[in-house]
Residue frames as qw, qx, qy, qz and C-alpha x, y, z in Angstrom:
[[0.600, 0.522, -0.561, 0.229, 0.57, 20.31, -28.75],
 [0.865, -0.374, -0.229, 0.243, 2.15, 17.65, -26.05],
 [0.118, 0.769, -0.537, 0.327, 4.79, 19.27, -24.19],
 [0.959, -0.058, -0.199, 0.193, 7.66, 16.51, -22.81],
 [0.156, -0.745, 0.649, -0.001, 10.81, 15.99, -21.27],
 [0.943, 0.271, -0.141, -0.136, 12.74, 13.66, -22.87],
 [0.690, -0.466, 0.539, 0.124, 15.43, 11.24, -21.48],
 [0.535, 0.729, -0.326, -0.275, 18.03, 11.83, -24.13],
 [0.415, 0.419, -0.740, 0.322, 21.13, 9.63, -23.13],
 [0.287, -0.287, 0.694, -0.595, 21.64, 7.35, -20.29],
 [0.040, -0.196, -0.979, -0.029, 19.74, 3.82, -19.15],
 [0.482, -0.480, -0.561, -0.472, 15.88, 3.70, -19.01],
 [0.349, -0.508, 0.272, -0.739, 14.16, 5.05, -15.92],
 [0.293, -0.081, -0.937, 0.171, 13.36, 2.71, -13.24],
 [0.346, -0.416, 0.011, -0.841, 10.44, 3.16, -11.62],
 [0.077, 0.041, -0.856, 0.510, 9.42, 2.88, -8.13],
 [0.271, -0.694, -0.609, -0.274, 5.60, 1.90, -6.83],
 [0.003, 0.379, -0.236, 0.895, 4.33, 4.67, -4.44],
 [0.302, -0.441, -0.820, 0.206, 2.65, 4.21, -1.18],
 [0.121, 0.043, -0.297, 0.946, 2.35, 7.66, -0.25],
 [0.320, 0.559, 0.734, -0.216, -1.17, 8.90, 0.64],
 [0.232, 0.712, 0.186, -0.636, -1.54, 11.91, -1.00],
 [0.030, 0.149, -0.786, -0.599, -0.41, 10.20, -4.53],
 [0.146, 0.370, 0.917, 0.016, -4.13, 8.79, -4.19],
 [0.015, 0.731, 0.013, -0.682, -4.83, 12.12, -5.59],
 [0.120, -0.681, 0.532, 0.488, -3.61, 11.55, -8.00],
 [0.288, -0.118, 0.941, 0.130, -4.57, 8.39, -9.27],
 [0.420, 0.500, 0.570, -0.499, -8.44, 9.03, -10.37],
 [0.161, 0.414, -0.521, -0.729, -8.69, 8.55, -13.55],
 [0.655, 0.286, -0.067, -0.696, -10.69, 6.85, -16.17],
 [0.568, 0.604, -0.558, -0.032, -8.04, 4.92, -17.27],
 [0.852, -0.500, -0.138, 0.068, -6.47, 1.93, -15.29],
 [0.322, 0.892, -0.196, 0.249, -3.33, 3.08, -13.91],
 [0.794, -0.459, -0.241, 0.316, -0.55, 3.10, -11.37],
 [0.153, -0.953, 0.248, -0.087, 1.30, 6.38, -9.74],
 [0.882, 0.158, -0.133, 0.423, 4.92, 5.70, -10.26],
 [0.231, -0.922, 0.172, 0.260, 8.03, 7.54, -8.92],
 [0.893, 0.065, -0.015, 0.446, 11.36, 7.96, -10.72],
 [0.498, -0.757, 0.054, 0.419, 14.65, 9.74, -10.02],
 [0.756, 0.412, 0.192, 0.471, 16.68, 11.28, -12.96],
 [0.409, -0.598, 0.119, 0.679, 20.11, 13.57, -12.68],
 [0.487, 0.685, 0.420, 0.342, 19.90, 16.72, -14.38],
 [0.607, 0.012, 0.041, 0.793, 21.45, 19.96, -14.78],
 [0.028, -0.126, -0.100, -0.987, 18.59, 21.94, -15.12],
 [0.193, -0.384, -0.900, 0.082, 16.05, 20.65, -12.58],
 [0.080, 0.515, 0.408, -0.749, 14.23, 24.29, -11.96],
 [0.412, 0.231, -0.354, -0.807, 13.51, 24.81, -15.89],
 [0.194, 0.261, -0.945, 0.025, 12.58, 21.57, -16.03],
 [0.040, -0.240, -0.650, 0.719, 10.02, 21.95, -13.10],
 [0.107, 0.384, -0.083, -0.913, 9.04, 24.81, -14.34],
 [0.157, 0.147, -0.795, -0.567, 7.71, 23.05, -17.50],
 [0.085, -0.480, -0.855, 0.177, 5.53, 21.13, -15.51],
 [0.070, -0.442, -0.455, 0.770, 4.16, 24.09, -14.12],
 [0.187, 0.359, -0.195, -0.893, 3.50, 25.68, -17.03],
 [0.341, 0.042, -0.689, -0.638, 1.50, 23.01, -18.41],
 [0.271, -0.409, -0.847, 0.205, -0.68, 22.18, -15.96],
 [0.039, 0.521, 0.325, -0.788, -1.40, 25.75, -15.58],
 [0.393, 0.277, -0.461, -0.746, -2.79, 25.75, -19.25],
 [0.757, -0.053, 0.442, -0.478, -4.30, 22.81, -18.11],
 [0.628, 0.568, -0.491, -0.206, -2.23, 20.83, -20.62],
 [0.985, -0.034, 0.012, 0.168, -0.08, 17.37, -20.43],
 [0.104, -0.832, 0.543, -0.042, 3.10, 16.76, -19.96],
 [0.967, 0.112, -0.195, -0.120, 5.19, 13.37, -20.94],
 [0.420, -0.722, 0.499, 0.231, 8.04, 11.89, -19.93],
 [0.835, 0.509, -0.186, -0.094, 9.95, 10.32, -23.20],
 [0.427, -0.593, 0.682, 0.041, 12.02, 7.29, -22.59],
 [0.306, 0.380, -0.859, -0.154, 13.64, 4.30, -23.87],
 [0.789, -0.435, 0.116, -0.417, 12.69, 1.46, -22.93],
 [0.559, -0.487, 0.638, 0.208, 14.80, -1.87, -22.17],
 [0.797, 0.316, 0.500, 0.123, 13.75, -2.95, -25.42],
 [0.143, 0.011, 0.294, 0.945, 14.96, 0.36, -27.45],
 [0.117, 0.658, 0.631, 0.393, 11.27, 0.85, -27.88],
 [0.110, -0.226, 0.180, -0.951, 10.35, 5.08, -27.33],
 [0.269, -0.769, -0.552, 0.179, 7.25, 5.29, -24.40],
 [0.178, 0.317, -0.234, 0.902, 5.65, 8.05, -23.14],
 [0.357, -0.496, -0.759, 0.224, 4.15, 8.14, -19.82],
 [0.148, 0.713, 0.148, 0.669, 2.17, 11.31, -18.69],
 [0.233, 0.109, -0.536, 0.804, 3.78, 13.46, -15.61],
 [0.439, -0.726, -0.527, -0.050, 1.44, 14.04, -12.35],
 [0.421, -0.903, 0.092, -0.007, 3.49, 15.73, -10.44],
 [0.760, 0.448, -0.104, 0.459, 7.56, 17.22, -10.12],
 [0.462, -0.848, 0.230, 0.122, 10.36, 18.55, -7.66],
 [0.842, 0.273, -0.298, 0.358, 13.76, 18.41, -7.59],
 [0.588, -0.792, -0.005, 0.163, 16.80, 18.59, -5.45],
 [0.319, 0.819, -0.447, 0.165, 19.99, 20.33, -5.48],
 [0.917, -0.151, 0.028, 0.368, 22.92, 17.11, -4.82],
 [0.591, -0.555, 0.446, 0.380, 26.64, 17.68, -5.19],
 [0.469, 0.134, 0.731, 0.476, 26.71, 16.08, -8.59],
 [0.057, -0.114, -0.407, -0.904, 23.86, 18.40, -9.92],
 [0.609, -0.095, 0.088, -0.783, 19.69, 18.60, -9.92],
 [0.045, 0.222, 0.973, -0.035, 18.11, 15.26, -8.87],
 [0.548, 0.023, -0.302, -0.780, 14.46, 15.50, -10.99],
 [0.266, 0.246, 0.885, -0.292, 11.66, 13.34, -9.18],
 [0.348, 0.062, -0.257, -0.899, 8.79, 12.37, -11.12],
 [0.401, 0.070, 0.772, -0.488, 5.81, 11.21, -10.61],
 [0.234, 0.280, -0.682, -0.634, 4.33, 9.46, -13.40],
 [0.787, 0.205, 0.545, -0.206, 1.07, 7.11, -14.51],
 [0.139, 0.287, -0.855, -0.409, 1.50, 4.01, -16.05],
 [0.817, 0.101, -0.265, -0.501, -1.44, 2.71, -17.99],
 [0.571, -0.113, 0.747, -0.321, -1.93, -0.90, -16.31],
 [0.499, 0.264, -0.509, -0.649, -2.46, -2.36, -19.96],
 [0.503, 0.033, -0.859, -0.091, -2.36, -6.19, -18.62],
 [0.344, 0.097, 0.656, -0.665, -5.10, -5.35, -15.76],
 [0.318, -0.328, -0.702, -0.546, -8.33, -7.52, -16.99],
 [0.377, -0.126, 0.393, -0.829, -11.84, -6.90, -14.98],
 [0.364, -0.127, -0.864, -0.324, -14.19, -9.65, -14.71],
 [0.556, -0.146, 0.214, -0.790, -17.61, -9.31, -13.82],
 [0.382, 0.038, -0.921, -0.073, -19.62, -12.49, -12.66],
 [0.715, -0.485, 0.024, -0.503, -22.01, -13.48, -10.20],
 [0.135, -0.290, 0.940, -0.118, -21.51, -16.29, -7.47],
 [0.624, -0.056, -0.430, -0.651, -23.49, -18.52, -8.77],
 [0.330, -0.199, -0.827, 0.411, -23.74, -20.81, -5.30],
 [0.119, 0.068, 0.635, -0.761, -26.18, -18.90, -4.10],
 [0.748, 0.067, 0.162, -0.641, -29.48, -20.55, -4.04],
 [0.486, 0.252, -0.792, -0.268, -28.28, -23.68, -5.40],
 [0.925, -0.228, 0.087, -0.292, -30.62, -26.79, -3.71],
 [0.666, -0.444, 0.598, 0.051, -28.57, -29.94, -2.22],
 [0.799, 0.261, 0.495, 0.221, -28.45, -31.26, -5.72],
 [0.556, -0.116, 0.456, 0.685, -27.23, -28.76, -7.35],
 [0.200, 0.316, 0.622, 0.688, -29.58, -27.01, -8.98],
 [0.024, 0.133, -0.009, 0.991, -30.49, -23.74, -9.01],
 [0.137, 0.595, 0.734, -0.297, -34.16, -23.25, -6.80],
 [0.214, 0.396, 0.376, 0.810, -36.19, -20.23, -8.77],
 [0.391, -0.858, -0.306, -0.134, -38.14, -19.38, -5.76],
 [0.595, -0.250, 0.044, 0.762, -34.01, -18.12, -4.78],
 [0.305, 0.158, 0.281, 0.896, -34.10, -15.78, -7.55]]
């Protein structure tokens, strides 16, 4: 079973790109991806935390469930989690990959090399 935290009320997360190095840790995966950061006020940013902890120590996932701008529900799957005690309450940082769905790879040779002044490919090149 997935265990989540879900973003019940309130706008869709924004997320921020990360330069940090040690997110490149982080990043290795099978999958194409990108290490995201967002910032979300909570009330109970040590259970919260915690959660993380506990699934990662069962060696388990963890999602974040949001809205998106469309209404559609995502869920993106937590790397890593802190938070800070503010004035207002717990500020919850997360660190999150997002699947790169519209990355395309294209494999290819250059196919200029060996080509003869005319144009056409020499086979003593190849």
């Amino acid at each position: 079973m997935e265990d989540k935290i879900t973003i019940i009320e309130g706008p869709p997360p924004t997320f921020e790109s990360v330069t940090d190095e040690w997110v490149l840790g982080l990043s290795e995966s099978p999958i194409l991806s990108e290490i995201v950061v967002t910032r979300l006020r909570t009330f109970n940013g040590p259970e919260l935390v915690e959660r993380c902890h506990r699934a990662w120590r069962h060696q388990q996932p963890i999602c974040l469930e949001y809205r998106t701008q469309d209404g559609l529900q995502e869920q993106a799957p937590i790397v890593a989690a802190r938070y800070i005690e503010t004035d207002e309450g717990h500020l919850l940082i997360l660190w999150i990959r997002l699947a790169n769905d519209g990355i395309e790879l294209q494999f290819g040779y250059d196919d200029d090399l060996g080509d003869s002044e005319e144009g056409d490919s020499d086979s003593q090149d190849w």
